[in-house]
Structures are given as structure tokens and as C-alpha cells.
LOVEXDO-381348 format. One line per 5 residues: number of its first residue (from 1); for each residue x, y, z of C-alpha. Coordinates in steps of 0.5 Angstrom, whole numbers, plus 500, padded with zeros to 3 digits. Each point is the difference from the previous one (the first is absolute). Example, Ala and Ser with C-alpha at 12.3 -4.5 7.8 and 13.67 -1.06 7.14 Angstrom:
BEGIN
1) 525:491:516; 502:507:498
***
This chain:
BEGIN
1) 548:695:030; 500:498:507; 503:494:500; 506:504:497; 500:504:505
6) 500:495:505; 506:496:496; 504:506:501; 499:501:508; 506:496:502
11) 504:504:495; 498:507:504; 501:497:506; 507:498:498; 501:507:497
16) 497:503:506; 505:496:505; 506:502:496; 498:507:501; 500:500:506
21) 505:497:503; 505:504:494; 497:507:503; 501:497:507; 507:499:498
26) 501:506:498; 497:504:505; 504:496:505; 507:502:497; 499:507:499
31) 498:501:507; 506:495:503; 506:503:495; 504:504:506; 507:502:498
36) 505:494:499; 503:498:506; 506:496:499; 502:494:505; 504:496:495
41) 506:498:506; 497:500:506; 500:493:503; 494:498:503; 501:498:507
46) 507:504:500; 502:504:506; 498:507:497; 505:506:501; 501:502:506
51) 508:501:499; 498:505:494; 494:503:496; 497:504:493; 503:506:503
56) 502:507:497; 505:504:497; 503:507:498; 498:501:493; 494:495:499
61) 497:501:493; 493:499:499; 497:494:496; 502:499:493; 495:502:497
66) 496:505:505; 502:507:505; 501:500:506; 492:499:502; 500:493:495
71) 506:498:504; 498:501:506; 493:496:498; 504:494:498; 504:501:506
76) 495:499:505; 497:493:496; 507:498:500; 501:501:508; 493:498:502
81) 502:494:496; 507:498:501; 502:504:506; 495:502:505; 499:493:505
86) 507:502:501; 502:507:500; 496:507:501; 503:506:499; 501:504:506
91) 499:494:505; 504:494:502; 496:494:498; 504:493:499; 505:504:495
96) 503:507:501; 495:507:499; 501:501:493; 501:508:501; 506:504:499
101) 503:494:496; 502:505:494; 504:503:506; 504:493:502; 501:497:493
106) 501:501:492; 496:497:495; 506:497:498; 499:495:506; 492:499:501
111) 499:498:493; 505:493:501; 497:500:508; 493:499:497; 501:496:495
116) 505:495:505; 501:502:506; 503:492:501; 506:502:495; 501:507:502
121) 501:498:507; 505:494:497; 504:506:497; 502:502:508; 497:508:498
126) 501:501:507; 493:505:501; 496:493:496; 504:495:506; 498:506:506
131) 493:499:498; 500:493:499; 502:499:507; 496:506:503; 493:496:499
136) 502:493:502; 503:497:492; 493:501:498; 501:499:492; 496:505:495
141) 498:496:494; 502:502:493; 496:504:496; 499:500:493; 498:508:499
146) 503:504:495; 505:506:501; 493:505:498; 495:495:505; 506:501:506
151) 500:507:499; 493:501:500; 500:497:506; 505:505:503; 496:506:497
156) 494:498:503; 504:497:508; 502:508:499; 494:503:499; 497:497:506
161) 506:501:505; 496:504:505; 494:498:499; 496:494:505; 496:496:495
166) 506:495:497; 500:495:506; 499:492:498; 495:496:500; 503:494:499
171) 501:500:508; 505:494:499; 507:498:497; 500:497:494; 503:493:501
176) 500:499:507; 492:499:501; 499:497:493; 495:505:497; 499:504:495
181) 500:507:499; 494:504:501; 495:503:496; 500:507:499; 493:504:501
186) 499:501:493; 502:493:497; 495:497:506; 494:505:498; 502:498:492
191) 500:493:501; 493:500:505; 497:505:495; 501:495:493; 498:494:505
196) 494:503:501; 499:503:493; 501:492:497; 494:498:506; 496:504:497
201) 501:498:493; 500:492:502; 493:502:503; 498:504:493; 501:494:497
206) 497:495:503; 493:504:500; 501:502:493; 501:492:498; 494:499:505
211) 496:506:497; 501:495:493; 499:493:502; 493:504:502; 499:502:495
216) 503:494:495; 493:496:504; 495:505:499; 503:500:493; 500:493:500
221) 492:498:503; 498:505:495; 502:496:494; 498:494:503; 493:504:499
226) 500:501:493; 497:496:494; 504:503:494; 507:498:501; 503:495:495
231) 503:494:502; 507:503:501; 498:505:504; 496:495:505; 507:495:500
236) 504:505:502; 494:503:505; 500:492:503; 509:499:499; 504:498:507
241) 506:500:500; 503:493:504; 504:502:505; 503:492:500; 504:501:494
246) 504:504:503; 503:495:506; 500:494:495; 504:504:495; 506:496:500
251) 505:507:500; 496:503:505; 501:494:504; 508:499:498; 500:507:502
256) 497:500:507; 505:493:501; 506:505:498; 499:505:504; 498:495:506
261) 507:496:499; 503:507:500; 497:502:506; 502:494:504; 507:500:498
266) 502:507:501; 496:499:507; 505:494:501; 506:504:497; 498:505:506
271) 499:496:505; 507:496:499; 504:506:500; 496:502:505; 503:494:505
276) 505:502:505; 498:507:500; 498:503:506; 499:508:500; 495:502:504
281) 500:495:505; 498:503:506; 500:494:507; 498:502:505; 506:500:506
286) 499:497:507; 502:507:503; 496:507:497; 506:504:498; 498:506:495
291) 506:503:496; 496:506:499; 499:501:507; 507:499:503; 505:502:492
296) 494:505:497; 496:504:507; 507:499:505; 505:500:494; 505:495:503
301) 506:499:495; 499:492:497; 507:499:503; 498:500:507; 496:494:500
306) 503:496:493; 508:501:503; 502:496:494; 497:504:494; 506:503:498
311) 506:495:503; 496:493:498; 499:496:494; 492:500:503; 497:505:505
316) 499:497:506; 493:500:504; 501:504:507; 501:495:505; 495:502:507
321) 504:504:504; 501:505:494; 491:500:502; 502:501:506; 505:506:500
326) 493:504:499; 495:495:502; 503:499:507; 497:508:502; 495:501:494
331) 493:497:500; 502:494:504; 494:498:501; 498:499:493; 498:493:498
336) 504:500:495; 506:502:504; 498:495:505; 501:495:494; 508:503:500
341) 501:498:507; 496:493:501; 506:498:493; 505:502:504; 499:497:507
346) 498:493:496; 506:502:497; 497:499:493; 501:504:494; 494:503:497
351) 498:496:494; 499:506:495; 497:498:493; 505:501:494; 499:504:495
356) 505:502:495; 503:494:499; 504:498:492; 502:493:498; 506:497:502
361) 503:500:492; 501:507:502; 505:504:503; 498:507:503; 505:503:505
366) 496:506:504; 506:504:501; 502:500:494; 493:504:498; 500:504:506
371) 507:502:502; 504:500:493; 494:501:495; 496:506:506; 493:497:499
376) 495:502:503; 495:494:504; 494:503:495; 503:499:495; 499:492:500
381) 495:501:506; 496:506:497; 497:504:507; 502:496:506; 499:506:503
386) 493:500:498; 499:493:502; 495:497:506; 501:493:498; 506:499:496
391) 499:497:492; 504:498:495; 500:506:495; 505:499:495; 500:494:495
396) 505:498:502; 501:496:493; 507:499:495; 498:504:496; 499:505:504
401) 506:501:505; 503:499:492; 497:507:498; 502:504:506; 506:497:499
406) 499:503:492; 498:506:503; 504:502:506; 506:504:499; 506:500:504
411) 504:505:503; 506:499:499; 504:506:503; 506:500:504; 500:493:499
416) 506:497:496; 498:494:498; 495:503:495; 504:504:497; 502:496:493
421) 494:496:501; 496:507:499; 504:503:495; 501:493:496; 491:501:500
426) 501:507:497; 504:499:495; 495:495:498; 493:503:501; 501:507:505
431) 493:502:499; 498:494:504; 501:501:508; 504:495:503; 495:495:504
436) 501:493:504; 499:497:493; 506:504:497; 504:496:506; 498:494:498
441) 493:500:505; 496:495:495; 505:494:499; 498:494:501; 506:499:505
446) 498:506:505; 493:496:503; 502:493:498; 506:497:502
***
């Protein structure tokens, strides 16, 4: 009878094991389910809405399925999710105040702008245009929200006009620093209270299989002491498992070669792309100039220092005596600026370190991008204007100036030469905004000829 029990002790443990952690998993999933948010369209790393945002209207309906109370609820997931590092109700953040937007726009208009703003300004709507330009031609992604979920946002931005309990958390631009939403104080307290809840789980079951190989000895020395057991019992009292057959099994060593081959080709494949991409690069320069200091803090325009950003095919880097226009007053005994003087009486250039720097296969026009598309610099340098020491932000890849091509609408009004372009695209696919692709951005011949 012992040695039965004995026999069956793997199997408890395995049982025990599997309860365990099925326990922990759903504990795990009640606490973590939280309203669905839906983030289905938001490009990571996009420039969120400054020009625009999940804004209420006159006659917002509630959430199907729910009163006002239940719409509101959802509303304040779907805003914590998708619109509060960027906007606040009743304050100006990097978006307008959401308060009193049922006053300024019909319903009508606010589903489409959230769902593509791109192809709302595109259209020429004049009220879509003035606040594209109003907040720098920052793009507010797209989003995949229903009319229901969008209205639910609108209920609850109006029930918390007035109120000052609705600033971001996010603190920064989606897009121009890089990173990710915020997490919202429920969602963090959730998350932290299932990790601590699968700690103490994990711990549990590493006592009890302890508690057990314990006990598994003890009933082990015991049976070694009795002098009735059958020859049976004593077999499988005195049996070792040969943990040599596992490494000398031939399809435990055929697995382990094919994992090992498939590790070190996906390593290859990765470091072979990888070759020639430089994001992230960071030199240090000869003269401790910080973007952050002079275009974030002091807010000089980017065009005062690169004069050819917008007229050239490069944007050119400032000569000294642009330095000097300032530095000839301010802080002129600075051992950095002393560097700027020492370069213009040896009459020698300051030896910057190049950053940005595409092949010579591909044809880039600056202007082209600046001028003619409006761009941004933090579109493609993400925030300079944050910047002590300048690195390259983006990729800087094919495929991805391929995307933004995808990706980018073009205003084409007041502009004739678009017209039967434009209405030749409609014709084919008009729920589809007319982007740089639409014009032929992603031939061959635009880059590499």
C-alpha cells in the first residue's frame, strides 16, 4: 500500500501544479478584464492629434447597449485610452480643450475627423484645414472606434466640462518623443495587483513541491526500513531515472541542432539587415550645442540657423557668424563659444559629425518635404526640440519613408494640378484619402533614378 502511494506521488504533484497555476490564471483575467479599449489605427510612433480630437457633439447618444451613466463609464476608458496624453477637457494641452465642442461641431463632422482626420483635411473642410494649421500640421492618427464608442466619448468629455479632474497623464506628444501612452491609475493598480497575486502563487508552489520532496524522502527512508516488502516494491523503491538518456536521445539532439540553426540564422538575417542602418547614432559633436537649449527653452524657429530648409535640396548646417549674431553678446566667455571664435579667426570650419546621412542610390529634395509637403522637423527627427545632444530618431529605411508615403495625405486644394488626379482617385476608391502614394510617391522612379 505504501509503495502505491508512493507511485502515485508524481501524478499529485502534476495535478497540483496544473491547479495551480489554472487558478492563477483566472484570478489573473478577472482582475485584469477592464473596458475594451480600442487602439486598432493608431500608428506607433505617429504624431498624435494636435490639429484635432475625440470631441463632443449636439445629440451625442449613449453607448449602445447602456444609459447615460454606462456610456459615460465607457467613455472614460475610451478617452483614458485614446485620447488623454493628448487632449483635456477644459484645458489646452498639445490638442484644443474638448469643452464646448458640441457648441462648434455637428456629429456629422466629428465622427469622420476621428475616425481620419487625414481625409477630412484632404477634402479642403475649411474649419478641418484652420485647425490643422492652428496647432503646427501635427496629424491625429486614425482611429478604429465605432459610432456607439465615439459617442460614449462625447458623453462623457461633456459630463466632465467644468470639472478639473480630466488633465493627461501622458504629459508628452505621441509621436514626436516616441512613446507610448500612459497607463491610467486603474489600469496600473490592476496590472501591479495581478503581478503581486502570481508571486504569491509562484511562492505557494515552490513550498508545496518542496513540502512534498520532503515528504516523498521521509516516505522513501521509512520503506527502506521495512522487511515485508515483495520484490516489486523494492524495484521501484531503488529505481533511478538515467538522465543520460535524455541528452543522448537522438531526437532531443536533432531538436536541439534545429533550434541552435534556427537561432543563429535569424540572428544572421537580422544583423544582415541591420547593416547600414544607423538610428539612434548619437556622436559626440566638437562644440556642445544643445537643440533643447536654444529650439525647445528659447524657442528659436529652425529656419533662423538652417536658412536652406526650406528652399534646398539639404538643410544646411549654420555657418559661425550665424553663432555670432548671438554669441558675439551672450555668454562670450563660454568654452564653447570660445570654440566658435577660435574656427573663425583660424578661418576654419567646425568639423560638425553628420548624423542624418541617406545612400547616394536615393534622391531626397528637403524642400520638397518642407516647403510643398509642410512637415514638420519632428516628423522625421522626432523632438529636436528635446534634444541636448542630437541622434538620429527615425529609421530612416525604404520601407519606412514608403509608409509615410502610404500613409500621408495631400492637400490638394486651391491647387489645379490635382484636380483630375483627385477625381480620377475618387472615382476608383473615394473612401480612400488621396496620399503621396495616390500620386505616384512609391515608384521606383521618385527615389532611384
Amino acid at each position: 500500500m505504501d509503495s502505491i502511494r508512493f507511485r502515485t506521488l508524481p501524478k499529485l504533484l502534476l495535478a497540483l501544479f496544473l491547479t495551480v497555476a489554472t487558478v492563477g490564471q483566472s484570478l489573473a483575467q478577472e482582475v485584469g478584464s477592464a473596458p475594451a479599449v480600442s487602439k486598432e489605427g493608431v500608428t506607433p510612433g505617429a504624431t498624435a492629434g494636435a490639429d484635432g480630437a475625440p470631441a463632443a457633439a449636439e445629440g451625442a447618444a449613449p453607448a449602445a447597449g447602456g444609459g447615460d451613466a454606462a456610456a459615460i463609464q465607457a467613455g472614460d476608458a475610451l478617452f483614458k485610452g485614446n485620447c488623454a496624453q493628448c487632449h483635456a477637457v477644459n484645458e489646452k494641452v498639445v490638442g484644443p480643450a474638448l469643452a464646448g465642442i458640441t457648441k462648434r461641431r455637428p456629429m456629422s463632422w466629428i465622427i469622420p475627423w476621428i475616425k481620419n482626420s487625414s481625409k477630412v483635411v484632404a477634402s479642403g473642410d475649411a474649419y478641418a484645414v484652420k485647425l490643422f494649421n492652428e496647432y503646427g500640421k501635427q496629424q491625429m492618427p486614425s482611429f478604429a472606434l465605432s459610432d456607439d464608442e465615439i459617442k460614449s466619448i462625447i458623453a462623457y468629455t461633456v459630463s466632465q466640462e467644468g470639472s478639473a479632474n480630466n488633465t493627461p497623464t501622458g504629459g508628452a506628444t505621441a509621436g514626436t518623443d516616441g512613446t507610448a501612452p500612459a497607463n491610467e491609475n486603474g489600469s496600473t493598480e490592476a496590472g501591479q495587483y495581478i503581478d503581486l497575486l502570481m508571486i504569491v502563487l509562484v511562492v505557494v508552489l515552490i513550498v508545496l513541491v518542496v513540502t512534498l520532496v520532503i515528504i516523498a524522502n521521509l516516505m522513501k527512508d521509512v520503506l527502506r526500513g521495512r522487511k515485508d516488502l515483495s520484490g516489486r516494491d523494492v524495484e521501484q523503491l531503488n529505481q533511478r531515472y538515467d538522465f543520460s538518456k535524455i541528452y543522448k536521445s537522438g531526437a532531443v539532439r536533432g531538436i536541439a541542432v534545429t533550434v541552435f540553426i534556427l537561432v543563429v540564422l535569424y540572428e544572421s538575417v537580422q544583423a544582415a539587415m541591420g547593416i547600414g542602418l544607423t538610428q539612434g547614432y548619437q556622436p559626440t559633436q566638437p562644440i556642445a550645442f544643445s537643440h533643447k537649449l536654444h529650439a525647445g527653452e528659447n524657442q528659436i524657429n529652425c529656419a533662423y540657423c538652417h536658412t536652406s530648409v526650406y528652399k534646398s535640396k539639404s538643410a544646411n548646417i549654420p555657418s559661425p557668424n550665424i553663432c555670432m549674431n548671438c554669441h558675439s553678446q551672450i555668454k562670450t566667455e563660454s568654452p564653447e563659444i570660445k570654440k566658435i571664435y577660435r574656427a573663425i579667426e583660424r578661418k576654419q570650419p567646425i568639423q560638425w559629425v553628420r548624423i542624418h546621412n541617406l545612400p547616394d542610390l536615393a534622391y531626397f529634395n528637403h524642400s520638397q518635404h518642407t516647403q510643398v509637403g509642410g512637415l514638420e522637423c519632428q516628423t522625421c527627427h522626432g523632438p529636436i526640440q528635446n534634444m541636448d545632444v542630437v541622434y538620429q530618431y527615425s529609421a530612416l529605411t525604404m520601407g519606412w519613408c514608403i509608409n509615410c508615403h502610404r500613409e500621408t495625405p495631400l492637400n490638394t486644394k486651391g491647387n489645379a494640378y490635382y484636380d483630375n488626379l483627385v477625381k480620377l482617385h475618387d472615382t476608383k476608391n473615394s473612401a480612400v484619402p488621396f496620399t503621396v502614394s495616390s500620386n505616384g510617391g512609391t515608384e521606383c522612379s521618385k527615389c532611384h533614378y
